[in-house]
N, C-alpha and C positions, 0 to 999 in steps of 0.2 A: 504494500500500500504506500502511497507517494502520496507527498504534503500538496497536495492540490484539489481544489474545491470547481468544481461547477455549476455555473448560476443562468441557466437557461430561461430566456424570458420569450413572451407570446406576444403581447398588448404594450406597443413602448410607452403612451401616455401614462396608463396605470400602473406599470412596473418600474420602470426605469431607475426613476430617484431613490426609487427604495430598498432595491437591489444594489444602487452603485454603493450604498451608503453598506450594507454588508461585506460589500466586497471589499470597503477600506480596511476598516476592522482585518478582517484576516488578512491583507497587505500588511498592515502593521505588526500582525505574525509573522510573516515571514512566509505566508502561508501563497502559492501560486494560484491565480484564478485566471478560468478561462470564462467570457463573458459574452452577450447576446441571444441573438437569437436560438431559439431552441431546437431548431426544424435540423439542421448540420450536425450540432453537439449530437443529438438521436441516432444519427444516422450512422455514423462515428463511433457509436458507444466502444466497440469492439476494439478498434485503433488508439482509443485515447489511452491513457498513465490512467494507473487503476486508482482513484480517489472518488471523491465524494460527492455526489449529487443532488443539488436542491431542487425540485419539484414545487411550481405553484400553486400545487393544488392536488384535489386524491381523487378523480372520476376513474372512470372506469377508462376512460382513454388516456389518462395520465399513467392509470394501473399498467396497461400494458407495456407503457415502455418501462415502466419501474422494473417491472417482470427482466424484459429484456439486458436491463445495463446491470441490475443486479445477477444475472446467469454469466455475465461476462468479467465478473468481480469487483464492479462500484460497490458503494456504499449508499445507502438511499436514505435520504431525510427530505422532509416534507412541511409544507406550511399550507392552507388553504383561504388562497383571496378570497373566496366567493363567499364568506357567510360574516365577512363584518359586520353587518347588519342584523345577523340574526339571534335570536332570545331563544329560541327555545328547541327542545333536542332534536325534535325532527327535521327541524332550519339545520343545524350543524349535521345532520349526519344524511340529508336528504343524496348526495352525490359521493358520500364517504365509501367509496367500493371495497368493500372485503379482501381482492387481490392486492389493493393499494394498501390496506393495514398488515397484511402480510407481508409484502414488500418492504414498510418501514423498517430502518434501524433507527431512526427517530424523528420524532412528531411534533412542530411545536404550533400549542394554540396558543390563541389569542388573549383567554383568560383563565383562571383558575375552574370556572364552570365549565368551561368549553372543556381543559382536561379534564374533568370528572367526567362530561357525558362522552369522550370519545372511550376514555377507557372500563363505563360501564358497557357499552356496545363490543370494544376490544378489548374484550381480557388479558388478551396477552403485550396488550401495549402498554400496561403497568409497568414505570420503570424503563419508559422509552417514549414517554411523552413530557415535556415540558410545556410549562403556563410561560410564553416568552410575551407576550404584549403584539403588539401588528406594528411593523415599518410604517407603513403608511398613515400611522396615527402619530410618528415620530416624525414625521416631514413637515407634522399642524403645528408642532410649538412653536413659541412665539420668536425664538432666534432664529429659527428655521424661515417663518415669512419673511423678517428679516433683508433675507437676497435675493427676496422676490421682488423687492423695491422697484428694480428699475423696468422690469416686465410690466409692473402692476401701471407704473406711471406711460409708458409707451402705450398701454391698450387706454389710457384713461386720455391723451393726450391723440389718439386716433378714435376712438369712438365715443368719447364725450361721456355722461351718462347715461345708464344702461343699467335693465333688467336682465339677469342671466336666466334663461331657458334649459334646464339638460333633461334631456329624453332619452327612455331606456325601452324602446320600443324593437331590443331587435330578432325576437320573432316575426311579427307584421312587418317590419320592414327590414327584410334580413340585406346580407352584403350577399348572401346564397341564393336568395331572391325566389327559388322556388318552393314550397311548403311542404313537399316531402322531403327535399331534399336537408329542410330545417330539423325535421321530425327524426329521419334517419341520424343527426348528428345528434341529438338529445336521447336518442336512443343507444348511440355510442358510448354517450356519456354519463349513463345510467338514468337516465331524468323520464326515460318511457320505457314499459315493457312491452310490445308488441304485441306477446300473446296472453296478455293478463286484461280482461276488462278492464276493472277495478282502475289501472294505471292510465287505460286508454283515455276513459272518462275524464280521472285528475287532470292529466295532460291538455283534453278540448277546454275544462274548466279556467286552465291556466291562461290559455293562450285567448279565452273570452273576457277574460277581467284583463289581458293588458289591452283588447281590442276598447274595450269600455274606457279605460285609463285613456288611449290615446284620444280618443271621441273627445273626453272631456278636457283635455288638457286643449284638442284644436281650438274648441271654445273662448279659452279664456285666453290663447293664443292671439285670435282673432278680437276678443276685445280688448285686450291690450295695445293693438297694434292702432286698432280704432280711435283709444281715447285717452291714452297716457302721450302726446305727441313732442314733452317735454325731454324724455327718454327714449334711445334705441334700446332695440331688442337683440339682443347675442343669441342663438342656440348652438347648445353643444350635443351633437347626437352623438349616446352610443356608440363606440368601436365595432359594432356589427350592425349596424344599421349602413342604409345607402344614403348618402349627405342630399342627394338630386330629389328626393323624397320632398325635401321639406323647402329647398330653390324651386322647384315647381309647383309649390302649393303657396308660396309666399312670393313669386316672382313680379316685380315690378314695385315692391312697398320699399321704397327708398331706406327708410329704417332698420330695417330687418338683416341682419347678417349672421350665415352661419359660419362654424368655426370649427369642422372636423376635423378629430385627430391632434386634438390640442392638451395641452397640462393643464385641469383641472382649476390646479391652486390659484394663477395668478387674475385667474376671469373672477373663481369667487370673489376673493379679495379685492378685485374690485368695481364688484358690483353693489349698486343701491338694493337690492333684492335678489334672491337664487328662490328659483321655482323648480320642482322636478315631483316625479310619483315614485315614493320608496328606493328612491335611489340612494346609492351612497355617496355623492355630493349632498345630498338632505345632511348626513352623519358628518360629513365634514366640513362644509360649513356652521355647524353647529360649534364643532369643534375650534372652528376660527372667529364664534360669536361673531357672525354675521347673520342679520335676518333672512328669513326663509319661510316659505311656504309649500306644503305638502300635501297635492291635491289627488285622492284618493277618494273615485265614486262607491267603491265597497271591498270589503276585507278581502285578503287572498286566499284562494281556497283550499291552500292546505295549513299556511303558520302564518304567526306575525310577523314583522320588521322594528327596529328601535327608533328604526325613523318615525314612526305613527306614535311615539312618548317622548322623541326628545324633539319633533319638531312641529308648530302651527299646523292641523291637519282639516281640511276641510273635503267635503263630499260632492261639491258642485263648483263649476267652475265661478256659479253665480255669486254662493259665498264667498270663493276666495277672492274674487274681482272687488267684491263690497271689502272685506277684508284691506284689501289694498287699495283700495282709493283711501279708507279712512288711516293706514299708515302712511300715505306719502300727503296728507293734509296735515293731520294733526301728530304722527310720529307714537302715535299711540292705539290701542283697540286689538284685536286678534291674536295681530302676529308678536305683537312685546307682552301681551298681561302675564303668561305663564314662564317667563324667562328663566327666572328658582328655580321652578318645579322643574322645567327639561333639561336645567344645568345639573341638579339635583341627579336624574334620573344619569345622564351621561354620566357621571363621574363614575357609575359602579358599576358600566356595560365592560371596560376593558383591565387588563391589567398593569397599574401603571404604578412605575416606583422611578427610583434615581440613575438605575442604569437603565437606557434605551432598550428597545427591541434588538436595532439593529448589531447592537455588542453582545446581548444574548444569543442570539442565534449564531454570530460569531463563533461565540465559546461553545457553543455546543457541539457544532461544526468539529471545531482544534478536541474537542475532547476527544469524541465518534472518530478521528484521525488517528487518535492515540491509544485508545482503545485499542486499534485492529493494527494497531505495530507499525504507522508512519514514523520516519525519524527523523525528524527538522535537523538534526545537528551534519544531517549528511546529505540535505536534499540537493537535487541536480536541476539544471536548466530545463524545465520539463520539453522546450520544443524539439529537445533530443527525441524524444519518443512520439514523434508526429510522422514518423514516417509513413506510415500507411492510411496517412487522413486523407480524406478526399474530398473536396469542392462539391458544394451540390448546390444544382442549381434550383433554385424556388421559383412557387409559381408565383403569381402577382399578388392574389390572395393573401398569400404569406407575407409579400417585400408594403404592402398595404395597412397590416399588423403589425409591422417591426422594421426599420431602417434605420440603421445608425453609421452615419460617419466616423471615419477616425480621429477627426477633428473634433467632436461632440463628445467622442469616449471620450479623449483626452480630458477636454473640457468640462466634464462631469463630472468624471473620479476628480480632479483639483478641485471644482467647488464640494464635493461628499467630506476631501480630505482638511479642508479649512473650515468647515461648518463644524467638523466632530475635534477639530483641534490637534489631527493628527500630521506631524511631519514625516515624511517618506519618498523617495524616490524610486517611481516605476517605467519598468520599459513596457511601452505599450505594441505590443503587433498583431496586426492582423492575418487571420488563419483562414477566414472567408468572408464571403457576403456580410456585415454586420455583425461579424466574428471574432472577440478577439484574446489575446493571452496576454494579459499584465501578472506580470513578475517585479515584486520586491529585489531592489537594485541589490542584496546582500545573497541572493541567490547564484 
């Protein structure tokens, strides 16, 4: 086993910053990382220096390749994006695939609850799960917005005031565009069982409450656009939605601009307002106490979300319209009276102490290394052992999900490495498409 870690990402708005920010940390081990896209690293498993692999998540299509890089003698640890949002055990374990908890060598959630219920479900993950907190929730503090300064003022200095829009519509409006061909990827992914009613039904119910959600939210879309004229309108679709979706349905309203494929952070911050339905922009603008509203025509038909208790939640578009007229009059009504009670409620959804996520999953990382007989004191240039790696070429699908310059790696690890305070020098190269191997200069 060799001191190198791999950090395979899918979604570069949502992953990026929160990944580079791990990958410092074990830079400052000593510790070798190869970084980006995930589609090459997979392909490659076979070819690469036997280390450690982080996983963003447990589906059943994640499961598989875990299968795969662990038969070939990685190391597998895992974290799961997709249920920041979620309160309760069914939310946390709805895509948690069985082959993926066996794959585990370690598992880290998000909260102390979240490891209780992954390891009431996996017994055998007792003792190979850690309560590490979520990166992404480490990107919100407040030193962190901090270097979003100058972002924040370029969007406020090009589009004036503005309401943020983020839409999370992408089944109805997929980047796959066809509706089996949606159904067959959720079915991949554990989310539909084919030959089970029961699952077929959840499944039409799911995809009916976000047809409802979308309905509602055109609404108030459409009246904003009508009668706030003092404000532009941003939307941010979804990474799986089609951006052409919402330019053809909004074409010609001088106001209106959308912004696919964007960082999250610096649109919240600075907008007069963040509107979306149970998304997690709701969670985190919360988290950046900026006002929000979260318009949701009826519950989801299998769990809750924490965005429906930490953030202003109304059922029509008409309420939240009333709503927001009387907060951009009087700065008061709706969206500010419960401000305590949702701060209240956030503070106990994550687990949060003085050292970050991102230096926890670090160490867990260097332990799980040490563990299984890595020996820092004699590690080698890992690109020695790249001989039989091979370029692979992506579809557009893919390069549409994830594109990174070498100029932007660069430039990303330096801001991860001065936001956390760490000095280190790395060589950065590229190994493919969006690919790359940074190595600590003492290596």
């Amino acid at each position: 086993m060799e001191p190198i870690a791999y950090l395979g990402l899918e979604i570069k708005q949502r992953e990026l910053e929160s990944r580079t920010m791990v990958a410092a940390h074990l830079l400052k081990a000593g510790i070798a990382v190869i970084f980006g896209q995930q589609w090459s690293m997979f392909a490659n498993a076979a070819a690469l220096p036997r280390g450690v692999m982080l996983f963003k998540t447990v589906n059943d299509i994640q499961a598989g390749v875990m299968e795969k890089c662990r038969s070939v003698g990685h190391l597998i640890a895992a974290t799961d994006e997709e249920v920041l949002v979620c309160t309760e055990d069914e939310c946390f374990l709805e895509v948690f695939s069985p082959t993926a908890a066996k794959n585990c060598d370690l598992f880290f959630a998000q909260s102390e609850f979240h490891r209780q219920v992954v390891e009431r479900k996996f017994p055998f993950l007792r003792g190979k799960t850690q309560a590490a907190g979520n990166v992404r929730v480490d990107c919100l503090a407040p030193k962190r917005r901090e270097t979003l300064g100058g972002e924040v003022k370029s969007i406020a200095d090009t589009y004036g005031p503005y309401i943020l829009f983020n839409t999370n519509y992408a089944q109805l409006n997929s980047i796959w565009k066809d509706r089996n061909t949606v159904a067959n990827i959720a079915a991949k992914a554990g989310l539909l069982d084919v030959d089970d009613p029961a699952s077929i039904q959840e499944y039409r119910a799911k995809w009916d409450w976000e047809q409802l959600n979308r309905d509602e939210m055109m609404k108030l879309l459409k009246w904003v656009t009508e009668n706030h004229h003092g404000r532009n309108i941003v939307l941010r679709p979804h990474p799986g939605e089609v951006p052409t979706y919402w330019k053809d349905m909004f074409n010609g309203q001088e106001r209106f601009h959308i912004i696919p494929r964007s960082n999250p952070h610096p649109w919240i911050l600075g907008a007069d307002l963040v509107v979306h339905t149970t998304c997690t922009t709701g969670l985190e603008a919360a988290l950046m106490d900026k006002p929000v509203v979260n318009l949701v025509p009826g519950p989801h038909p299998t769990f809750d979300f924490v965005t429906n208790h930490i953030n202003p939640t109304f059922r029509t578009w008409k309420e939240a319209a009333s709503a927001i007229d009387t907060f951009f009059t009087s700065g008061d009504g709706p969206i500010t009276e419960k401000q305590k009670h949702h701060a209240d409620i956030l503070s106990s959804h994550f687990s949060i102490d003085d050292k970050e996520a991102s230096e926890k999953i670090s160490d867990g990382l260097i332990a799980l290394l040490k563990e299984h007989g890595a020996h820092f004191s004699n590690a080698q240039d890992p690109s020695l052992g790249l001989g039989k790696f091979q370029r692979l070429n992506r579809v557009e699908t893919m390069k549409d999900k994830f594109l990174l310059e070498p100029e932007e790696m660069a430039s990303g690890l330096q801001k991860a490495l001065t936001v956390l305070g760490l000095r280190i020098n790395v060589k950065v190269k590229q190994i493919d498409d969006s690919l790359f191997m940074l190595v600590p200069t003492q290596l």
